[in-house]
C-alpha positions in Angstrom: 34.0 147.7 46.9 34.4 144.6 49.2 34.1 145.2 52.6 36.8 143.6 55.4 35.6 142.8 58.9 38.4 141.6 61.2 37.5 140.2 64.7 40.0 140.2 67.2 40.0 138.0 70.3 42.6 136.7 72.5 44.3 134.1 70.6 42.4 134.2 67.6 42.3 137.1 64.5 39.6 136.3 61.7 39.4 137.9 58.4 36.3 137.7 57.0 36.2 138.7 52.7 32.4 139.5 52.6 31.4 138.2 49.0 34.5 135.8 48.8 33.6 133.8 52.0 36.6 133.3 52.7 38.0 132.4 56.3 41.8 132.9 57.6 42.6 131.0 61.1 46.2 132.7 62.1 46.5 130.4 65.1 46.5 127.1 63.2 49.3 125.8 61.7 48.8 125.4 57.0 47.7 122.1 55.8 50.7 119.8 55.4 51.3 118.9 52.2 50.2 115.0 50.9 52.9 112.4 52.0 54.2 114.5 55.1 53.1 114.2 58.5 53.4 116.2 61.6 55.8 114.3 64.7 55.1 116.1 67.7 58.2 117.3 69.0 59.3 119.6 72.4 62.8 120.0 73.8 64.2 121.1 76.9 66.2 123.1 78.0 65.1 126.4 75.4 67.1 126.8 71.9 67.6 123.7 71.3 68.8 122.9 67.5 67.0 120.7 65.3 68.7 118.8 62.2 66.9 116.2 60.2 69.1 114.2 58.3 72.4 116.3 58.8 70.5 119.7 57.5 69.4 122.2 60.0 65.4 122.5 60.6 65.6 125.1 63.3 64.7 125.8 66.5 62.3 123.5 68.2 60.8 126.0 69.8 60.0 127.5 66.5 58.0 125.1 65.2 54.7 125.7 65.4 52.4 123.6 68.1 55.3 122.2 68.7 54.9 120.1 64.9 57.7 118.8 63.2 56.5 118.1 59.3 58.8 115.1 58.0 57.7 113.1 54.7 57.4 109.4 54.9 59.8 107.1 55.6 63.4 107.1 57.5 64.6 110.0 59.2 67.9 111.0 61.3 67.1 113.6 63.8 69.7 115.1 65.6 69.1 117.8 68.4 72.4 120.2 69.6 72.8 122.9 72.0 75.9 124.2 73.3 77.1 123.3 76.4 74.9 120.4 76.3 75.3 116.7 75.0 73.7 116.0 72.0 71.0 113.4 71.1 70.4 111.6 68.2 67.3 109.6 67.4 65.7 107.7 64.2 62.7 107.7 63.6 60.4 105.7 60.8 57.3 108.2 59.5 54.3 105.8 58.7 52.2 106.5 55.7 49.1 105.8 57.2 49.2 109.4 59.3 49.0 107.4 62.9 50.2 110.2 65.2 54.3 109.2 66.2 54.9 108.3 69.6 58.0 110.2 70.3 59.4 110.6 73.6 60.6 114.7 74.9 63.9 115.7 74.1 65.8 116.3 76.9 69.9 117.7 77.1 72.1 116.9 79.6 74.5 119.9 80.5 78.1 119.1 79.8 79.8 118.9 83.3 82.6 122.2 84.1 85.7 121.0 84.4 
């Protein structure tokens, strides 16, 4: 029978398969899959909703390292919270895999009447 040693430390948990050598990191994000890249994205104020190209993508909160995969090429982002003005942004993913430059989202409140 394989044996399982786990290691626990404060932001890391390792599984180590003795005889499969296999090594699990939980705090990294997967591998992207070829032709998609990761735009670093963060938004303010909290729960701030994330559409690319008119479909909802979440949170940005949720994703993790604050990573937003998008393949290559043209992309409408759109971010939306209530009571807040929404913003909208393109943005053209290279194909080279250069990090984006892309500048923190920030919502202005919508003024009380």
């Amino acid at each position: 029978m394989k044996s399982l040693a786990l290691a626990l430390t404060t932001s890391t948990l390792l599984a180590l398969a003795c005889g499969g050598g296999v090594v699990t990191r939980t705090d990294a994000p997967p591998p992207l899959p070829h032709g998609v890249f990761a735009v670093p994205l963060t938004c303010e104020p909290k729960g701030v909703e994330v559409f690319v190209d008119d479909a909802f993508a979440g949170l940005c909160e949720a994703y993790h390292a604050g990573l937003l995969p998008l393949t290559v090429g043209p992309h409408r982002l759109e971010f939306r919270r209530l009571g807040h003005y929404a913003e909208y942004r393109m943005i053209d993913v290279g194909d080279v895999g250069e990090p984006n430059q892309f500048k923190p989202i920030r919502l202005l409140p919508i003024p009380a009447e």
